[in-house]
C-alpha positions as CSV (number, residue, x, y, z in Angstrom):
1,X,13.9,-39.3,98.0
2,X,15.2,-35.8,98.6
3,X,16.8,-33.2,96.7
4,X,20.5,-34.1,97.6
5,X,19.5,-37.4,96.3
6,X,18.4,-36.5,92.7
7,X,21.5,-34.3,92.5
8,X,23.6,-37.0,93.4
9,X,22.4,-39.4,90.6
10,X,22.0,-36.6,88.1
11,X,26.2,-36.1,88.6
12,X,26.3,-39.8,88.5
13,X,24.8,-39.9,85.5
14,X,26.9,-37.2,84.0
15,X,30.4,-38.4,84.8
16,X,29.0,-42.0,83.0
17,X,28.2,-39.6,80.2
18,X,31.1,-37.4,80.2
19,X,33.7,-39.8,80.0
20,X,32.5,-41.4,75.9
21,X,31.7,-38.3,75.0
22,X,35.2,-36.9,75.7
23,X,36.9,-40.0,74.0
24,X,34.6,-39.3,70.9
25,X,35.4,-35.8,71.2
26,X,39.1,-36.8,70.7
27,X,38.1,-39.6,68.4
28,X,36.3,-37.5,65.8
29,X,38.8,-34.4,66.2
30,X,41.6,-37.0,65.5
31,X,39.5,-38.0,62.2
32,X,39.1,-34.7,61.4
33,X,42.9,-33.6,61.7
34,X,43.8,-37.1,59.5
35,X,41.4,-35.8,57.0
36,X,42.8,-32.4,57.0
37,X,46.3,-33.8,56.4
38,X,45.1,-35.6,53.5
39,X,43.5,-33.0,52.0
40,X,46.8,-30.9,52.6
41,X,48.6,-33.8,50.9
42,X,46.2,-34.0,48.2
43,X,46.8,-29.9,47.3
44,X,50.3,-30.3,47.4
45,X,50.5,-32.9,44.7
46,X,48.0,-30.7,42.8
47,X,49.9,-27.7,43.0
48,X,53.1,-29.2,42.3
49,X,51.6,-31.3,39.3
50,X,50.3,-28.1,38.0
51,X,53.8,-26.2,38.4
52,X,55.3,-28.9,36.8
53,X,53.0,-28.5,33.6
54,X,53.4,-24.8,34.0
55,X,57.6,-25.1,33.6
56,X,56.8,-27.8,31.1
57,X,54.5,-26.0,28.5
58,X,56.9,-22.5,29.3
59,X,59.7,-24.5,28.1
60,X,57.9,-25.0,25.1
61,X,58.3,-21.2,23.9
62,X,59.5,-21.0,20.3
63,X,63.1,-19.3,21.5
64,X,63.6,-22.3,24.4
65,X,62.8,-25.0,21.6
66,X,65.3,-23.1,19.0
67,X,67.9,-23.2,22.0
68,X,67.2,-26.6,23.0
69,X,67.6,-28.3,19.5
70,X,71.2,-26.3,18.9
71,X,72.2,-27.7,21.9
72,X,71.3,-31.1,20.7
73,X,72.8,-30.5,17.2
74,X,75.9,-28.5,19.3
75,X,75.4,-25.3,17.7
76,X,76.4,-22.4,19.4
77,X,73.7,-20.6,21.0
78,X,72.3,-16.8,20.5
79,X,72.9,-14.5,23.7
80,X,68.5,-14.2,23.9
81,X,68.5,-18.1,23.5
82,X,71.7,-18.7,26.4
83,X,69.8,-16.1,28.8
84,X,66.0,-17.8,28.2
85,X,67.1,-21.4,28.8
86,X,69.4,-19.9,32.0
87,X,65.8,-18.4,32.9
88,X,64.0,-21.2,32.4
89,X,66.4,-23.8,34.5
90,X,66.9,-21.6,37.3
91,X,62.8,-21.1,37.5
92,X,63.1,-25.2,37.2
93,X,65.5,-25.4,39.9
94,X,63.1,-23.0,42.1
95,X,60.4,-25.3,41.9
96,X,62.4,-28.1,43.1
97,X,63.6,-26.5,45.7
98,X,60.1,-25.9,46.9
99,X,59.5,-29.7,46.5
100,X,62.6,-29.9,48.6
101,X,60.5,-28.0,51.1
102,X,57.3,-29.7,50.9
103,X,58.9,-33.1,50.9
104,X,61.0,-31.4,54.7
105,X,57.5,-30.1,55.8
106,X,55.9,-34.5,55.2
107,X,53.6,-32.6,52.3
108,X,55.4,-35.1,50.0
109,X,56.0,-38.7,50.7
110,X,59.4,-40.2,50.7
111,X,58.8,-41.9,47.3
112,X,57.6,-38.9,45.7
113,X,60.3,-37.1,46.5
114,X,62.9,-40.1,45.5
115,X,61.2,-40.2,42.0
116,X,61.6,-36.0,42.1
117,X,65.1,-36.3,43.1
118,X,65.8,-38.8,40.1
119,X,63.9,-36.1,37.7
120,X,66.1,-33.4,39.2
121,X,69.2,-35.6,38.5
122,X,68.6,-35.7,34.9
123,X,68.6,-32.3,33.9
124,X,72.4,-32.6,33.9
125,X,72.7,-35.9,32.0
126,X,75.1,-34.3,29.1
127,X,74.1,-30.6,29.6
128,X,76.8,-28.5,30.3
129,X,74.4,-25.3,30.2
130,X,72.8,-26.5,33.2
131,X,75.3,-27.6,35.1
132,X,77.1,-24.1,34.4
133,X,74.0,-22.8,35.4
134,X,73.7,-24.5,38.7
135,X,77.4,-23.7,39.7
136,X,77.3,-20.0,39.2
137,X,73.5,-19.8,41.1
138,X,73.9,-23.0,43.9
139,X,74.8,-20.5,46.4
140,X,71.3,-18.7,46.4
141,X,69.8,-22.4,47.4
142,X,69.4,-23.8,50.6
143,X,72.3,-25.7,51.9
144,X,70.8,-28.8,52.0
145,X,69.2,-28.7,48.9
146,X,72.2,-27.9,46.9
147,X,74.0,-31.2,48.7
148,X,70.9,-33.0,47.3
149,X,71.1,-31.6,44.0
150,X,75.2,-31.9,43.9
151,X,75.0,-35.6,44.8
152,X,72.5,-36.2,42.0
153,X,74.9,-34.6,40.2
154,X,77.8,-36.2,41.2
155,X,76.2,-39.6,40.6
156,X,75.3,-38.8,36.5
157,X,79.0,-37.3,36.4
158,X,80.5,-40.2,33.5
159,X,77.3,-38.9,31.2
160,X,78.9,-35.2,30.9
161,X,80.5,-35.4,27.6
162,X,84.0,-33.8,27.4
C-alpha cells in the first residue's frame, strides 16, 4: 500500500462525505430561512395588533369621544372636534395602508388581509366625515390602495344616509 493509495481512498471517502453533508447544509439552511419567515410573520401580526390598539385607545381621547357621539346624535361638530377626528382617520387610514403593504410584501396572509379589508370597509358605513375625509386625502395613497379602499367603499354605498 503506498502513498498514492491512501490519498486515493481518503478523496474517496470525502466525496461519500461531502455529498450528505452538502444536502443537510441546504436542508437545515432551508429550516432555518422557514423559521425566519415565521418569525417575520409572527412580528408583523404583533406590530400591527399593537398599532391597532394604539389607534384604538387614541380614539378614545375625551374630544374624539365628544365628536363621535354628536355625530351619532347629528349634532354639528366643533372646528377642534372636525379637525381631531380628520386626524385620527387619516392616521387610521395610514395604518391600513401599511397593512396594504405588508399583506404586498406576503407578511400578511390573504385571509388576514380579507378580514382587514372588511374592517377598512366599515369605517364608511353611514359616516359622511370619513368618507369626506378620504376624498379630499385619497390622492396622497398609493394607487392601488385607494382602488382597494374605493371598492370597499363602493360596495357599503346604499348604507350612506342622505
Amino acid at each position: 500500500m503506498d502513498f498514492e493509495y491512501w490519498i486515493e481512498l481518503v478523496n474517496k471517502v470525502v466525496n461519500i462525505i461531502t455529498g450528505p453533508a452538502v444536502i443537510f447544509s441546504v436542508w437545515f439552511l432551508v429550516a432555518q430561512i422557514r423559521t425566519q419567515i415565521k418569525v417575520g410573520k409572527a412580528a408583523s401580526r404583533q406590530s400591527i395588533a399593537e398599532a391597532h390598539q394604539e389607534v384604538t385607545l387614541a380614539g378614545l381621547d375625551p374630544l374624539l369621544m365628544r365628536a363621535k357621539l354628536k355625530l351619532i346624535k347629528k349634532e354639528e361638530l366643533s372646528i377642534d372636534e372636525e379637525v381631531g377626528l380628520r386626524i385620527h382617520m387619516t392616521a387610521i387610514l395610514r395604518a391600513r395602508e401599511n397593512h396594504f403593504y405588508q399583506h404586498q410584501m406576503g407578511m400578511l396572509d390573504d385571509e388576514e388581509w380579507k378580514t382587514m379589508r372588511k374592517a377598512l370597509g366599515t369605517l364608511f358605513i353611514d359616516n359622511k366625515l370619513n368618507l369626506d375625509i378620504w376624498n379630499k386625502s385619497k390622492s396622497t395613497f398609493n394607487p392601488e390602495f385607494v382602488s382597494i379602499v374605493d371598492e370597499e367603499i363602493d360596495m357599503r354605498k346604499d348604507t350612506f344616509k342622505k
